[in-house]
Phi, psi and omega in degrees: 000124178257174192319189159185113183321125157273089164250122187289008192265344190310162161265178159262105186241162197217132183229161186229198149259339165192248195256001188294325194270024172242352155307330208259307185307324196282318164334285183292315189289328198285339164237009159234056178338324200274319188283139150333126160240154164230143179247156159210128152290074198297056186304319116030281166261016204271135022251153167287355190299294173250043147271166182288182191274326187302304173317316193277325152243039160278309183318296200303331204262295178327303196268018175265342204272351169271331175279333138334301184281345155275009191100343160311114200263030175205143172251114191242134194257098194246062136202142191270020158267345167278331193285313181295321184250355183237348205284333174318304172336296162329289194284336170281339193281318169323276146095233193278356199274352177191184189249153170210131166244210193241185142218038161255294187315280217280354157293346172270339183260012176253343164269325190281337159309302181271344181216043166316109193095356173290178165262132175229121139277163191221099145216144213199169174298154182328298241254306202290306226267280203335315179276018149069001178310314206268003187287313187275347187262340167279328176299298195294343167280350164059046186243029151050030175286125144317098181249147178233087183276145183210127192251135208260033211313333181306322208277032198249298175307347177296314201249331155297005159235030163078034176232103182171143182100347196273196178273313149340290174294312192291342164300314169286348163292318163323293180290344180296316181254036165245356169322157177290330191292353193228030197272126094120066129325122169242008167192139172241132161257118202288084191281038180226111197279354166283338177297342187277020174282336185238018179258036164269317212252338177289296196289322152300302191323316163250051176032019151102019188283323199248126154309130212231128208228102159293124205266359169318290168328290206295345203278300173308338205252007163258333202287285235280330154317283186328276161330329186275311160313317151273354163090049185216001172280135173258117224252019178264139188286169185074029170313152168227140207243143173230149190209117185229140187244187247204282212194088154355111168227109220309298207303331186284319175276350179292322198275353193285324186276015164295343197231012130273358180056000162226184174286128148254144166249109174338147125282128137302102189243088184285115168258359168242052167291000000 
């Protein structure tokens, strides 16, 4: 593995299990307009939701060690299933050669800031709720948070075949949150990077009662702390973007731009031939 210069000029890479995480790419482009990105989509394996925690980083080491070799000087891990079973993993296997965050820790330091003594919901895939991450990372800010977890396994395939905004989604988001387990909210956290495609339709459902904390945003507005701190934002006009999948479909990229708000065009980059 080679060095890596902390040049602000380096890109910023971001990996998923597919398109969900380009919700997170789109974050970061809208508010740091100026950084390079490289995204990968491990598509291949998707969903990451129901692998084992061993699978998710074997995956995960492969696509840190091609976003290494493009050069990246941040590692944004944009899922939280991944985020849950590989970042420790990550950031020692990483070590000096690059920065790597989450999209957990800073919705846990956005909450715990913001909403001390609340009732907060959770909801996310089998692998994000099972694994007890955000339970054990709230315990330790002792901010005295109520978290209430419901794990949503439907709605991440729900909105990858383009059903939201519909008569579909809004039933099935209905039974999700109408769980007992999700009763008397004062904020739900969208533990999916696919949800913020549907958190609009999340925010009627409780007539805008409840705060509803996309982690995409937050995720984003910790990578540009980071950078700034370290002197590593990049202030050149003209940025470029690359976007690589796993495994190629004419129909995955037509779809890409629901979670990127424009057209992008896919690379196939097979990292376990």
């Amino acid at each position: 593995m080679k060095s890596i210069n902390n040049n602000p000029t380096n890109p910023i890479g971001i990996f998923d299990s597919g398109i969900g995480g380009l919700t997170v790419a789109h974050a970061i482009r809208e508010l740091l307009p100026h950084e390079n990105i490289i995204y990968f989509g491990d598509t291949a394996h998707l969903p990451y939701g129901d692998k084992s925690e061993a699978a998710i980083q074997a995956y995960s080491i492969k696509i840190a060690n091609l976003l290494l070799e493009k050069g990246c000087k941040v590692i944004v891990i944009a899922c939280h299933s991944a985020s849950s079973a590989a970042y420790e993993l990550l950031k020692e296997y990483v070590n000096h050669h690059a920065f790597v965050i989450n999209v957990i820790d800073p919705m846990i330091d956005y909450v715990s800031e913001n909403f001390a003594g609340a009732s907060v919901g959770l909801i996310g895939t089998k692998r994000t709720i099972q694994s007890g991450v955000y339970v054990r990372k709230f315990a330790e800010r002792d901010k005295k948070i109520k978290l209430k977890t419901l794990a949503t396994p439907l709605l991440a395939p729900m909105i990858e075949e383009g059903f939201f905004n519909n008569q579909i989604s809004h039933k099935i988001i209905e039974q999700y949150l109408s769980d007992p387990e999700l009763n008397q909210l004062d904020a739900l956290i969208l533990g999916c990077t696919h949800y913020p495609l549907i958190k609009r339709e999340i925010e009627e459902f409780y007539n805008d009662k409840v705060k509803v904390l996309d982690s995409s945003l937050v995720a984003a507005q910790s990578l540009r702390h980071l950078l700034s701190e370290r002197g590593l934002l990049n202030h050149q006009a003209n940025p470029e973007s690359h976007f690589y999948v796993s495994d190629y479909t004419e129909s995955f990229e037509n779809s890409t731009r629901l979670f990127f708000g424009e057209n992008v065009r896919l690379e196939k980059h097979n990292l376990w031939n």
